[in-house]
N, C-alpha and C positions, 0 to 999 in steps of 0.2 A: 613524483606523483604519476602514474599510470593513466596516463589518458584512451587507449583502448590496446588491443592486442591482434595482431595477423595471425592467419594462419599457414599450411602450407599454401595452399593455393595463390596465396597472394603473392607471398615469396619465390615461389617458381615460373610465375609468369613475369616474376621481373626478371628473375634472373634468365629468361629466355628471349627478353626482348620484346616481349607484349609491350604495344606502344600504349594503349590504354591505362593500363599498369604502371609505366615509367612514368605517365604524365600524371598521373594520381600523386605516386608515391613525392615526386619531387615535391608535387604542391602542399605536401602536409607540414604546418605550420608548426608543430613540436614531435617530439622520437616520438616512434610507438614503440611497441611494446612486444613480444615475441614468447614462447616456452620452451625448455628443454627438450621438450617432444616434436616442437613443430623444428627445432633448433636441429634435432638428430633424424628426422626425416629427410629434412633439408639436405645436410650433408652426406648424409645415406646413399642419394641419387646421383650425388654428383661421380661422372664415370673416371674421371682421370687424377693426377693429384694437380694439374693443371685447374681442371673445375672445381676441384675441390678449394682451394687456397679462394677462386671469383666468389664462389658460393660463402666463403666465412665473410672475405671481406663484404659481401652485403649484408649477412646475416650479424656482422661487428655494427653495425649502425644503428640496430634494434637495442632495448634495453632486454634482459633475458626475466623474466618475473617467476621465481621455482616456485613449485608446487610445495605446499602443506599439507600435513597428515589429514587436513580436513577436506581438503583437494580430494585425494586419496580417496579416502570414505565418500566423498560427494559423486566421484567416478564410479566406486562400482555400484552404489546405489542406480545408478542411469545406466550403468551395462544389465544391473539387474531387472529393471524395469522396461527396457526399451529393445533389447537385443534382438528378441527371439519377435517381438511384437513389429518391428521398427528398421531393423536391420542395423542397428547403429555398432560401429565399430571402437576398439578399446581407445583407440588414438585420439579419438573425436571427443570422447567422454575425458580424458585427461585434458585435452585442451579446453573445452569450453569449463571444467573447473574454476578457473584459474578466471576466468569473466564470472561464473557466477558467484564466487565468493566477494570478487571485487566489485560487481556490479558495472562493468565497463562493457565495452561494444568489442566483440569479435566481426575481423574486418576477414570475409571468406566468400568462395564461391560453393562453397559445402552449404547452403542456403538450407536446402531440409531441411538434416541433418540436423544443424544445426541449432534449426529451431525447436527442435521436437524438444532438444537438451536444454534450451537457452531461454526459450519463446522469442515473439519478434520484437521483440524491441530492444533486445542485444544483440541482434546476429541485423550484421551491415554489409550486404552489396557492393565494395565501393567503386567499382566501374564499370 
């Protein structure tokens, strides 16, 4: 069961040694939860194959939750409404999918953003 999902944000500040970050993530009392997209941004950044191998093995610790065709359809519906209005980018609209259909908490510092797609009562601050 999915109890909520990171995004990048969260995952790059751990993996950078944000002490806030690390002292959060240790304390979470069950996995969270992760996307394909936040999954392949992640590893996107990473510059060497040395960062690369640090960055899976953190991002191995997340459960991965793929997106659905209703995903999909729920994403560009929010590129189409919010884009041009909003500034909201394709990446953000796939990832918050994936919370709105499951009604779980995206744990990010894309705060906006993220609520313009999500509203506030799924989009969480966590440090």
């Amino acid at each position: 069961m999915i109890i909520a999902v990171i995004d990048s944000t969260v995952a790059i500040h751990i993996l950078r040694g944000n002490p806030a970050a690390r002292t959060w993530f240790a304390a979470q009392p069950v996995q969270l939860s992760t996307t394909p997209v936040t999954w392949l941004e992640v590893i996107y950044g990473a510059p060497s194959k040395r960062e690369q191998r640090r960055t899976k093995a953190l991002l191995d610790q997340f459960d991965i939750e793929y997106l659905s065709e209703a995903d999909m359809d729920w994403a560009m519906q929010q590129l189409l409404a919010y884009r041009l209005s909003h500034g909201i980018a394709i990446l953000d609209c796939l990832i918050a999918s994936v919370c709105y259909r499951l009604q779980v908490p995206l744990y990010t510092h894309n705060v906006r953003d993220m609520t313009i797609l999500l509203g506030s009562s799924l989009v969480v601050k966590p440090y």
